[in-house]
The first five atom37 places (N, CA, C, CB, O) and aatype in JSON, in Angstrom:
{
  "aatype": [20, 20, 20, 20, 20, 20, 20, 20, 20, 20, 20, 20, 20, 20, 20, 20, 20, 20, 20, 20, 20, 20, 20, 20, 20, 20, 20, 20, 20, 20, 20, 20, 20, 20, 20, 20, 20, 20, 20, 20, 20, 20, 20, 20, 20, 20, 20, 20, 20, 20, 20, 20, 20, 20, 20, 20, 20, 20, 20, 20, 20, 20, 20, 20, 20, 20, 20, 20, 20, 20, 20, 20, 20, 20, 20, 20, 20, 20, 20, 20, 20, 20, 20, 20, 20, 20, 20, 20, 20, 20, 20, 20, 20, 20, 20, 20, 20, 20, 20, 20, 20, 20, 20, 20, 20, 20, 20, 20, 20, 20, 20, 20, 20, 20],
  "atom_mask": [
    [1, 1, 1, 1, 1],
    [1, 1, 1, 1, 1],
    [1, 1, 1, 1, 1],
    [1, 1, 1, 1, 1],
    [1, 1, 1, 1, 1],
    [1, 1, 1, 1, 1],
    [1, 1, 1, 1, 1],
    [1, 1, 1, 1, 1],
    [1, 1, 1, 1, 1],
    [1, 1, 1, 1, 1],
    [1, 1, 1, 1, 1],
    [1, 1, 1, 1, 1],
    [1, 1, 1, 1, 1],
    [1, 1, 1, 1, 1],
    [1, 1, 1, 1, 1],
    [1, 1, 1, 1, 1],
    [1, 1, 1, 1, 1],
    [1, 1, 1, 1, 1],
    [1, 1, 1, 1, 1],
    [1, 1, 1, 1, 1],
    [1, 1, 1, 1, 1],
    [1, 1, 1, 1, 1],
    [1, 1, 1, 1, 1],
    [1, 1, 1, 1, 1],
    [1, 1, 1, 1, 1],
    [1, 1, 1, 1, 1],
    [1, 1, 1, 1, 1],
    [1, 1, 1, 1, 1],
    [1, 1, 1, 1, 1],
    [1, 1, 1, 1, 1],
    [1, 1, 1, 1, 1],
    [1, 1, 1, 1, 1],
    [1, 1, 1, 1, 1],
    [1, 1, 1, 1, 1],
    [1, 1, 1, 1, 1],
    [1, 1, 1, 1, 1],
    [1, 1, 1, 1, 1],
    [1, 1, 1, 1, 1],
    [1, 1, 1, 1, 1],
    [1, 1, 1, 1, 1],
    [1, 1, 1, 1, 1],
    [1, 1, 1, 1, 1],
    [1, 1, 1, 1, 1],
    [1, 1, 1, 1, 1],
    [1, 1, 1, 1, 1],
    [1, 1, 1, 1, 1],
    [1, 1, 1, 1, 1],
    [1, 1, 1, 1, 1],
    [1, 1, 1, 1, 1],
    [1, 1, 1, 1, 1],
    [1, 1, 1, 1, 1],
    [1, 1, 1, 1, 1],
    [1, 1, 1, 1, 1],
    [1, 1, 1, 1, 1],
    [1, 1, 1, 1, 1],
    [1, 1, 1, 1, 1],
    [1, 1, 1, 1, 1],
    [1, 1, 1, 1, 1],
    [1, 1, 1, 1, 1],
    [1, 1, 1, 1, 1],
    [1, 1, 1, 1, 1],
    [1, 1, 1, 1, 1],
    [1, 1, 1, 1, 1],
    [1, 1, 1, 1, 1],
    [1, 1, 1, 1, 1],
    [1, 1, 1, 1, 1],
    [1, 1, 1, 1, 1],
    [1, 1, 1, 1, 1],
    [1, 1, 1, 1, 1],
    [1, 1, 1, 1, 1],
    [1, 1, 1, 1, 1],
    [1, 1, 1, 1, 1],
    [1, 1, 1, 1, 1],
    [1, 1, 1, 1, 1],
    [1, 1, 1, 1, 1],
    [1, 1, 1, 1, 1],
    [1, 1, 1, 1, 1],
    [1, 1, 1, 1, 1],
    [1, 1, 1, 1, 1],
    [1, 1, 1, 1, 1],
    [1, 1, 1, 1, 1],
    [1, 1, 1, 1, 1],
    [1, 1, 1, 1, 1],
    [1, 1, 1, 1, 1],
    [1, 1, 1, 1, 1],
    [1, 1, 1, 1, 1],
    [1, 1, 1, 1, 1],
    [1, 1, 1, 1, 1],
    [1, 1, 1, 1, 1],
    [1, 1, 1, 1, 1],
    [1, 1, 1, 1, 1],
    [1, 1, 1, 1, 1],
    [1, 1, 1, 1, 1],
    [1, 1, 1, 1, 1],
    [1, 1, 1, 1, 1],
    [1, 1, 1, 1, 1],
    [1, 1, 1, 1, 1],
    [1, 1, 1, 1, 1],
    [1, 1, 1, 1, 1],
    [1, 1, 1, 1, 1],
    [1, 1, 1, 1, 1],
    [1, 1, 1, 1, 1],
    [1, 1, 1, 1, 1],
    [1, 1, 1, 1, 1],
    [1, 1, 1, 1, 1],
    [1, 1, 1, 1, 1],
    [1, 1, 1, 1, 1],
    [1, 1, 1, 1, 1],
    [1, 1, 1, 1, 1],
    [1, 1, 1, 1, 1],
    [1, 1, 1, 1, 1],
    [1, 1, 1, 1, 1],
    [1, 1, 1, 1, 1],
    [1, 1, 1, 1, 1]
  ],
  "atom_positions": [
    [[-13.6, 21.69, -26.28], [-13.99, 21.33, -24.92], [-13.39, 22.35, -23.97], [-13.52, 19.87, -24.56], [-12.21, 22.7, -24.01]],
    [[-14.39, 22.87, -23.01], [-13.86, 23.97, -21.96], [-12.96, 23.22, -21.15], [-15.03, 24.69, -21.0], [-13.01, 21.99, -21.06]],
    [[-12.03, 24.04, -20.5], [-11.26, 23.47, -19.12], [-12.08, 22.78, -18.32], [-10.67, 24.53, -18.2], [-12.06, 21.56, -18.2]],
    [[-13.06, 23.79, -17.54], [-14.18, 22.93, -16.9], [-14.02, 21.8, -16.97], [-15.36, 23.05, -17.33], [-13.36, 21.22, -16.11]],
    [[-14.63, 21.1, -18.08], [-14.9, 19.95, -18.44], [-14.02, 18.61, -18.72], [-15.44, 20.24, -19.3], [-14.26, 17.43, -18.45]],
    [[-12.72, 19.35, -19.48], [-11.29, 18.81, -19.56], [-10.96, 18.43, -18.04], [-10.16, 19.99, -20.21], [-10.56, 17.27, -17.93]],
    [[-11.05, 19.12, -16.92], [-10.62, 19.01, -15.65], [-11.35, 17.9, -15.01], [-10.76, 20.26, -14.94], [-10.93, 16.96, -14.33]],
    [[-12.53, 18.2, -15.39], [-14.16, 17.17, -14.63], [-13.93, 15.67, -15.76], [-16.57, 18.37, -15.15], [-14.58, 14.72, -15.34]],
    [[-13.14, 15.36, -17.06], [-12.49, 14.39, -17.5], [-11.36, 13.71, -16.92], [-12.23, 14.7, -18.44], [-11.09, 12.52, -16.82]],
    [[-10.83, 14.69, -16.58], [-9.24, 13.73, -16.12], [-9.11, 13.12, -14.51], [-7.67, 14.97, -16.25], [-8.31, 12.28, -14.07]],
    [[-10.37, 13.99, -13.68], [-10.49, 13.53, -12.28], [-11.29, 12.07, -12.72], [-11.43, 14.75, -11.13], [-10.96, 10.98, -12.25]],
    [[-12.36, 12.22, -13.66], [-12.86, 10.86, -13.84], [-12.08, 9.99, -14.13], [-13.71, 10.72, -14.64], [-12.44, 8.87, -13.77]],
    [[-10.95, 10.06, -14.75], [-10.1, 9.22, -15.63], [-8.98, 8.63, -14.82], [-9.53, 10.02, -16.83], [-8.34, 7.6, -15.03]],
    [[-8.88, 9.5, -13.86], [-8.09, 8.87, -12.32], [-8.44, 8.31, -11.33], [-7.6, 9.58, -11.6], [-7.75, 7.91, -10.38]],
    [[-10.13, 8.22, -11.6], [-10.92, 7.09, -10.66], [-11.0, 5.68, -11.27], [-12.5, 7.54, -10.38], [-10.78, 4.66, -10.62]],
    [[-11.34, 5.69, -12.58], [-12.35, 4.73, -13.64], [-10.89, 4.41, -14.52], [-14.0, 5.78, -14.78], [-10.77, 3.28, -15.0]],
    [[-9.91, 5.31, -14.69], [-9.03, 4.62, -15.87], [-8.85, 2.9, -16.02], [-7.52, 5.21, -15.67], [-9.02, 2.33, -17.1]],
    [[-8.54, 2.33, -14.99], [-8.73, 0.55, -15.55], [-9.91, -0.06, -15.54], [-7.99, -0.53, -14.72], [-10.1, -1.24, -15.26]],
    [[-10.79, 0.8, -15.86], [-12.19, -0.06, -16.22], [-12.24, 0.26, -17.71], [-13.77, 0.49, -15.33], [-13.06, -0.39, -18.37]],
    [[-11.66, 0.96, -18.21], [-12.01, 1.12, -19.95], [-10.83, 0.4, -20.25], [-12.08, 2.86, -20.82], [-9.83, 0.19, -19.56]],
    [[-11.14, 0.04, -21.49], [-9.73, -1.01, -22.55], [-8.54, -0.17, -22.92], [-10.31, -1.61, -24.36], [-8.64, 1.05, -22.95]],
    [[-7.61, -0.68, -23.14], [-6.01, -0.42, -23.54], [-6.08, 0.83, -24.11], [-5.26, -1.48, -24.62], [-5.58, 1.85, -23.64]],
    [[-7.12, 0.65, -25.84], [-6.6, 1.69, -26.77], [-7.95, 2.91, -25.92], [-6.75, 1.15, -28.95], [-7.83, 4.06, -26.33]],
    [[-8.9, 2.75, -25.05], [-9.43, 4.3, -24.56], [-9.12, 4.37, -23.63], [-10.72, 4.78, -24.48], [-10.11, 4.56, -22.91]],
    [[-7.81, 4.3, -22.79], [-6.77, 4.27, -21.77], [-6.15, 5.58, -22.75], [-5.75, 2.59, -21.45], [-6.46, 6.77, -22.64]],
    [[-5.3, 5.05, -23.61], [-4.19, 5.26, -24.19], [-4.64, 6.56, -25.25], [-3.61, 3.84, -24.84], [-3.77, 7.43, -25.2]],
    [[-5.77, 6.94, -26.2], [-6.69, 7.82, -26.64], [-7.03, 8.94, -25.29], [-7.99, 6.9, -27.18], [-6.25, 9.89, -25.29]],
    [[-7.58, 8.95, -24.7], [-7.72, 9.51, -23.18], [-6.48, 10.26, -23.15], [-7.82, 8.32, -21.86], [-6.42, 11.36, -23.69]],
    [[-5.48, 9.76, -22.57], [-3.53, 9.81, -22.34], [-3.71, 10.85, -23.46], [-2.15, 8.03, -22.8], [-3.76, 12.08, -23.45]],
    [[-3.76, 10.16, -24.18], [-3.17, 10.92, -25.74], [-4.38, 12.91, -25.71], [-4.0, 9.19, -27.85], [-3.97, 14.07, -25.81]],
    [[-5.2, 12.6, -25.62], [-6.11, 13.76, -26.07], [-6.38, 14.32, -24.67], [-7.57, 13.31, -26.97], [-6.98, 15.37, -24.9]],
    [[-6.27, 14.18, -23.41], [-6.6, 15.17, -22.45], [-4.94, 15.36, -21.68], [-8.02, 14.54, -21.32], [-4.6, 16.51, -21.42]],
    [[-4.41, 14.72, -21.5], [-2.82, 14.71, -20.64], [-1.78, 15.42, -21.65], [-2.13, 12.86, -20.28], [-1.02, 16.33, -21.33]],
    [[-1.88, 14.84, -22.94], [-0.37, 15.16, -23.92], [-1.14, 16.15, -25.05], [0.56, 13.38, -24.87], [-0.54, 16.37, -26.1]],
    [[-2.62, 16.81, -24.78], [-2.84, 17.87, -25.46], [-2.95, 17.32, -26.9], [-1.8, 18.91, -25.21], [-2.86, 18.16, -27.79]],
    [[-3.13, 16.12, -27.23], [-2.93, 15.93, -28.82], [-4.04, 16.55, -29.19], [-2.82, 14.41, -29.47], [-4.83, 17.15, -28.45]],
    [[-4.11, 16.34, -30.73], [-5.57, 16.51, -31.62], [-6.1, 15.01, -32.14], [-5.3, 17.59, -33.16], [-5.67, 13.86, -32.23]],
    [[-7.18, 15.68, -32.39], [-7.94, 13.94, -33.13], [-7.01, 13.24, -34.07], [-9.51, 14.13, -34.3], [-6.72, 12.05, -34.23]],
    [[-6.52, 14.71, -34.81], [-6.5, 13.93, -36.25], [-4.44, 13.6, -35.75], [-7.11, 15.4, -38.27], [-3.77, 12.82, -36.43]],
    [[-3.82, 14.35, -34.55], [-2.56, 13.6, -34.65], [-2.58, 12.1, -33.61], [-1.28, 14.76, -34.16], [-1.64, 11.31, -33.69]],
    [[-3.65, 11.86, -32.74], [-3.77, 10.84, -32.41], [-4.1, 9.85, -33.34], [-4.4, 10.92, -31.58], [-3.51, 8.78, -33.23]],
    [[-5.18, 10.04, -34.49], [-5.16, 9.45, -35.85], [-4.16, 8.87, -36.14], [-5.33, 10.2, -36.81], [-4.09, 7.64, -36.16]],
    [[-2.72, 10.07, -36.57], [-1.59, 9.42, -37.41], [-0.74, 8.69, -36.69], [-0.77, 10.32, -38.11], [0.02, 7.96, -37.32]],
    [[-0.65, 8.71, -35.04], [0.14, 8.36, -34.27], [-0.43, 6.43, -34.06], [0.08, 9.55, -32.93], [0.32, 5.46, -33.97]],
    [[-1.71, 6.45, -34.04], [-2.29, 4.81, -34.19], [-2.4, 4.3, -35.45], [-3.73, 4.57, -33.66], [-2.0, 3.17, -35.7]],
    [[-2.98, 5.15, -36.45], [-2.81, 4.37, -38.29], [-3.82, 4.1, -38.42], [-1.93, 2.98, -38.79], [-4.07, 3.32, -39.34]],
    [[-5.2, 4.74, -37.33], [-6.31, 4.76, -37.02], [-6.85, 6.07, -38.12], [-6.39, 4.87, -35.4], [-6.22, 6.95, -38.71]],
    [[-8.11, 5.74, -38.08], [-8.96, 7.06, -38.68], [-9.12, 8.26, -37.67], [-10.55, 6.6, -39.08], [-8.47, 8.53, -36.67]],
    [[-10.21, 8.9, -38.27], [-10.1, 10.64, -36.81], [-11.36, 10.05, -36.23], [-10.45, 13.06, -37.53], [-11.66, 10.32, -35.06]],
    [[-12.21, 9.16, -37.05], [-13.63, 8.72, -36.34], [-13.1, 7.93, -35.57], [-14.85, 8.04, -37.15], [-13.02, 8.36, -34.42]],
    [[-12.65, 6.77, -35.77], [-12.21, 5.76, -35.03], [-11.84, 6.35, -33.46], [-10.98, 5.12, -35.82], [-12.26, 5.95, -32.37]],
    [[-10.95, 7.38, -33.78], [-10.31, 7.81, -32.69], [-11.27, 9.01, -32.05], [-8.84, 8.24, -33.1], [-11.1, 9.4, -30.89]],
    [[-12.03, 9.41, -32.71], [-13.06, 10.35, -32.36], [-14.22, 9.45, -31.09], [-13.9, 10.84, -34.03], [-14.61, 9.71, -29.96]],
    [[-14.45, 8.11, -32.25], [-15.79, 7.28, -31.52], [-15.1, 6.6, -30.15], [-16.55, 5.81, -32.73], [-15.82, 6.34, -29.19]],
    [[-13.48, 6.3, -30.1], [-13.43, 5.58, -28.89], [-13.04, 7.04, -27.64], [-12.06, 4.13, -29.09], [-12.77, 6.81, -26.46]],
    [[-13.07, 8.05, -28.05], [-12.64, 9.1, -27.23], [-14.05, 9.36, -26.81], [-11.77, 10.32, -27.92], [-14.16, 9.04, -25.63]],
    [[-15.0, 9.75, -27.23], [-16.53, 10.06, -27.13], [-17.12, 8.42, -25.92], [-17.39, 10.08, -29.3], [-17.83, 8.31, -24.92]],
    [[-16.43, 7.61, -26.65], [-17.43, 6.52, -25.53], [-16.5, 6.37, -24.71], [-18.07, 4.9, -26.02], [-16.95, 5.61, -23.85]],
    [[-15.09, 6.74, -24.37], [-14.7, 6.22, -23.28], [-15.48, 7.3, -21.99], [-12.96, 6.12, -23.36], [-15.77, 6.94, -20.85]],
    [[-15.65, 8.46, -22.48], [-15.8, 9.44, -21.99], [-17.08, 9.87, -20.85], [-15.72, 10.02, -23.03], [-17.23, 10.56, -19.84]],
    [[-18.02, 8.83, -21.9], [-19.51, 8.43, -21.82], [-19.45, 7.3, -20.82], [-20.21, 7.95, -23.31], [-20.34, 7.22, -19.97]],
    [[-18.56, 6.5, -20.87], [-18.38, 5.26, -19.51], [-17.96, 6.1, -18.9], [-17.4, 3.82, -19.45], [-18.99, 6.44, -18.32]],
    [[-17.02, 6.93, -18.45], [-16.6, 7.84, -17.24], [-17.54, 8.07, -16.55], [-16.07, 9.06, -17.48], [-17.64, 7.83, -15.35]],
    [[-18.6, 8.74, -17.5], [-19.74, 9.56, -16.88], [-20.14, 8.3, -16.04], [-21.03, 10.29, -18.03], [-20.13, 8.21, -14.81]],
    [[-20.48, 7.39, -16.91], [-21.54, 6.39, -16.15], [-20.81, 5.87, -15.18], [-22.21, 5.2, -16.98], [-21.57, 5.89, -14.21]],
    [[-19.83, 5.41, -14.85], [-19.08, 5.24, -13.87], [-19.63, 5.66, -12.65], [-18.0, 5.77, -14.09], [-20.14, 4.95, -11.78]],
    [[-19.44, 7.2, -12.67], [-19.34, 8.16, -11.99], [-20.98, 8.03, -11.43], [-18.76, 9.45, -12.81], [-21.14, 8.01, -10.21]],
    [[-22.02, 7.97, -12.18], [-23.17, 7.68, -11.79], [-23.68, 6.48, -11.04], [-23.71, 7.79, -12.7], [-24.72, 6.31, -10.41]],
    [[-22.76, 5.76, -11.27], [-22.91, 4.48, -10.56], [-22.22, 4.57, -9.01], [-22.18, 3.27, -11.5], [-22.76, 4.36, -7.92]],
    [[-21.16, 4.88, -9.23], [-20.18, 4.73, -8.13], [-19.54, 6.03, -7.16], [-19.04, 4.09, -8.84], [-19.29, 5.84, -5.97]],
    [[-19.36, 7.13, -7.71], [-19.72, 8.37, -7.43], [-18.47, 8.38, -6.51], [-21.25, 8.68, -6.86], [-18.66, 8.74, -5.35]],
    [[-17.02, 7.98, -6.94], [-15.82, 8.08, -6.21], [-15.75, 9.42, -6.19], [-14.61, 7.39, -6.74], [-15.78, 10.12, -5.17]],
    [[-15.63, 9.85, -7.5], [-15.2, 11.27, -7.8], [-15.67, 12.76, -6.9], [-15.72, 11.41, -9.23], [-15.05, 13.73, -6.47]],
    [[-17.52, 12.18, -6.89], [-17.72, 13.59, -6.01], [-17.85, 12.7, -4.54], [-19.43, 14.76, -6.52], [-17.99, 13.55, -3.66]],
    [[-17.86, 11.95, -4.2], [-17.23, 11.63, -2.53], [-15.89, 12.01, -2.38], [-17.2, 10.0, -2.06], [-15.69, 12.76, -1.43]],
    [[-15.02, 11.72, -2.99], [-13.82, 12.32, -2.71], [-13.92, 14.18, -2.3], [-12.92, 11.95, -4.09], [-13.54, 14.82, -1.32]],
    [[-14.55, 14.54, -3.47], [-14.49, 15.67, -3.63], [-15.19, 16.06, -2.47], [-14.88, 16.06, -4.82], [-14.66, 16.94, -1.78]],
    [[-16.45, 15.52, -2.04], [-16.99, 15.71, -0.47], [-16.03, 16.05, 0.88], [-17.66, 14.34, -0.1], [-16.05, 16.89, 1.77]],
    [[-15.13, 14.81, 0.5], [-14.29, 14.27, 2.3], [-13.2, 15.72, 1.97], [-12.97, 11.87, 2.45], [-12.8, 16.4, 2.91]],
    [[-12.95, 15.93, 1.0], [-11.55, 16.99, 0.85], [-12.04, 18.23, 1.35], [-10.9, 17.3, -0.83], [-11.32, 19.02, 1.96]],
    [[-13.53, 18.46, 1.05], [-14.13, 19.77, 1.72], [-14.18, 19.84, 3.51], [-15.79, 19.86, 1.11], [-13.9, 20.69, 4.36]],
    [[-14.69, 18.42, 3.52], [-14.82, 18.45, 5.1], [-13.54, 18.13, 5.67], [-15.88, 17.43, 5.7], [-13.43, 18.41, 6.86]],
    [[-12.39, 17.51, 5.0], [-10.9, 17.78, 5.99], [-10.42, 19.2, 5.9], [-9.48, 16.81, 5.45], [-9.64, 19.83, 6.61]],
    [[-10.97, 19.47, 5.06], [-10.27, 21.53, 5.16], [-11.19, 22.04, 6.35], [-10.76, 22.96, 3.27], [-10.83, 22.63, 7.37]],
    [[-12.34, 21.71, 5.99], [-13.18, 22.64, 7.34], [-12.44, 22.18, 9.15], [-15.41, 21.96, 7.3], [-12.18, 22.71, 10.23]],
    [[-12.41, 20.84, 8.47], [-11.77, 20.11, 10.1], [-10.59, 20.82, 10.66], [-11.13, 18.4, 9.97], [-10.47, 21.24, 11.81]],
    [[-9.88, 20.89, 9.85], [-8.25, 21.78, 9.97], [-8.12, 22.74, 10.14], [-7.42, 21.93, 9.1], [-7.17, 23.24, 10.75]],
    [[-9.32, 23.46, 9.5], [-9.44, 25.11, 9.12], [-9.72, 25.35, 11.1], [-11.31, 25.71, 7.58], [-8.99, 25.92, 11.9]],
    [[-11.37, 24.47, 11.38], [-11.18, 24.44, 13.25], [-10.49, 24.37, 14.17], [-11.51, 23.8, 13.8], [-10.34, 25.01, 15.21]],
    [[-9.8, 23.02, 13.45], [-8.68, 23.07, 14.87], [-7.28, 23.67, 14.6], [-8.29, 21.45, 15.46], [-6.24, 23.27, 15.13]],
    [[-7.39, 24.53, 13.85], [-5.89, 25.46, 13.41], [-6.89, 26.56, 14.22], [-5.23, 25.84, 11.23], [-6.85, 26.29, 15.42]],
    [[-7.52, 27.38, 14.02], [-8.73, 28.05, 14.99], [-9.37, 28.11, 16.56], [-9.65, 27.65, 14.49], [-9.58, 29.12, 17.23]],
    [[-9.56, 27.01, 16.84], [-9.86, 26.5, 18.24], [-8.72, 25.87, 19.3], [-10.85, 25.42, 18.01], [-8.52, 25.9, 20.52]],
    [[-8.1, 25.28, 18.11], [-7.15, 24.16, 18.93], [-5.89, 24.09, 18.57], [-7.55, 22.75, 18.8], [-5.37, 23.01, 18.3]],
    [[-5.07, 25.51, 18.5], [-3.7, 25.73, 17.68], [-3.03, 24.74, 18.84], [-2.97, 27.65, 17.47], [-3.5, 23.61, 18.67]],
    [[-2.37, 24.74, 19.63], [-1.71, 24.04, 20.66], [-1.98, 22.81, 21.21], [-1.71, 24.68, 21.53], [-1.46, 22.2, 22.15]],
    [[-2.94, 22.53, 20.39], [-3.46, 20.52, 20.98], [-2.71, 19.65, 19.87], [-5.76, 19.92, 20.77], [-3.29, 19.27, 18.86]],
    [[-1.45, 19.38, 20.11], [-0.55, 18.58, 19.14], [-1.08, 17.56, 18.77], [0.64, 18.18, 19.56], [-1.11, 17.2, 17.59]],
    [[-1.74, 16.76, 20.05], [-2.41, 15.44, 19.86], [-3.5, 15.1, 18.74], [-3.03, 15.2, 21.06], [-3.37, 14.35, 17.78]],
    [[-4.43, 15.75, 19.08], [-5.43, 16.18, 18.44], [-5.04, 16.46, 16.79], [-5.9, 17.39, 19.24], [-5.61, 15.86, 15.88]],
    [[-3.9, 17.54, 16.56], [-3.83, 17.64, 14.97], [-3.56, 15.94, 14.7], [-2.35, 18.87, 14.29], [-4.3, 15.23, 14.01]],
    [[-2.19, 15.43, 15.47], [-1.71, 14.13, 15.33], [-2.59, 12.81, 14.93], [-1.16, 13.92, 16.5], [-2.16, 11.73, 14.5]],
    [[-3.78, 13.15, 15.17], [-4.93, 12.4, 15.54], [-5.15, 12.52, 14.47], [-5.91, 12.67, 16.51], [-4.69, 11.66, 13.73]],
    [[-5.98, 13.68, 13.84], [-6.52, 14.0, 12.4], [-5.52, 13.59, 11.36], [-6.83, 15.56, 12.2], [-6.0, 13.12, 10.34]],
    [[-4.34, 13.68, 11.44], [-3.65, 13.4, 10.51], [-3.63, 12.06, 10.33], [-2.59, 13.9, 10.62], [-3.89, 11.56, 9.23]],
    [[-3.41, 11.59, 11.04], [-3.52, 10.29, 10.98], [-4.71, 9.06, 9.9], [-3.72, 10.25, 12.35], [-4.6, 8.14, 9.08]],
    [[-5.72, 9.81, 10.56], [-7.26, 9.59, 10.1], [-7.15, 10.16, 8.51], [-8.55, 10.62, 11.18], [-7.98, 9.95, 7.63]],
    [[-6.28, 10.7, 8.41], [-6.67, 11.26, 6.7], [-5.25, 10.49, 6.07], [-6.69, 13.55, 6.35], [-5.07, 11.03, 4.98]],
    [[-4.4, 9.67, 6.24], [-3.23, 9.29, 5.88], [-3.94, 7.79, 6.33], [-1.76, 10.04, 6.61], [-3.72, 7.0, 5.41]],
    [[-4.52, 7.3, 7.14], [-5.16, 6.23, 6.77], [-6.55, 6.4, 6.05], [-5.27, 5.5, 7.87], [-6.96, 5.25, 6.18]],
    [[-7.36, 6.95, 5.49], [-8.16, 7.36, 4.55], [-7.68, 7.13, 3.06], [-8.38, 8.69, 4.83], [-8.2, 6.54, 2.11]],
    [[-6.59, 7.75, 3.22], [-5.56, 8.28, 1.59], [-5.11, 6.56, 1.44], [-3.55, 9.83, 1.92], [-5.28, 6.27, 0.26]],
    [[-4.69, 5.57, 2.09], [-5.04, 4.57, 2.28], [-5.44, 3.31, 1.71], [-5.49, 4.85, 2.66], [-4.85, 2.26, 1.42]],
    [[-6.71, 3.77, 1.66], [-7.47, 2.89, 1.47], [-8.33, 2.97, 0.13], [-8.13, 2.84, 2.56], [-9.14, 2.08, -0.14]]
  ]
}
C-alpha cells in the first residue's frame, strides 16, 4: 500500500474509528499506526493472516463507505483550506486589526469544538 493511501486510511480512521468493532479498531492500530505485518498481527491475536487480512480489508471498505456517506473527512479537509486562505488575507490586508485576527480565532477554536 502507497503512503498516499496509508495517509487517506488513517485520516479516515480518525473520523469513523468507533463505528467499526474492537478487533478492526485494534487490526487498523496494529497495521497502519505500529507498522505491523499481516502475518505478525496474525501471531500477536492467535488469529490466521486471512482472518486478519479479511477484517483489515473490510474495516477499510467501511471507512470508505463512511466517508461516502458522511464526508467528515473531505469537509474538514475543505474548512482547513479556507481558514488558511482567511489568515493568509488578513495577515495581508489586515496585519494590525488585532480584533479582527481575535475574532477569527475564535471562530476556528469554537469550530475545533464542536
Amino acid at each position: 500500500m502507497d503512503l498516499t493511501k496509508k495517509n487517506h486510511i488513517n485520516a479516515l480512521f480518525g473520523f469513523y474509528d468507533q463505528l467499526l468493532t474492537e478487533k478492526q479498531q485494534q487490526y487498523l492500530q496494529y497495521y497502519f499506526e505500529d507498522d505491523f505485518s499481516i502475518v505478525e498481527i496474525a501471531n500477536a491475536e492467535s488469529v490466521s493472516r486471512q482472518a486478519v487480512s479479511d477484517n483489515i480489508n473490510r474495516a477499510i471498505e467501511l471507512l470508505e463507505k463512511y466517508e461516502s456517506l458522511l464526508h467528515l473527512q473531505a469537509n474538514f479537509e475543505s474548512r482547513q483550506v479556507i481558514e488558511n486562505e482567511v489568515e493568509e488575507y488578513i495577515n495581508t490586508h489586515y496585519k494590525s486589526d488585532d480584533v479582527l485576527k481575535l475574532m477569527v480565532q475564535k471562530l476556528l477554536n469554537t469550530e475545533m469544538d464542536n
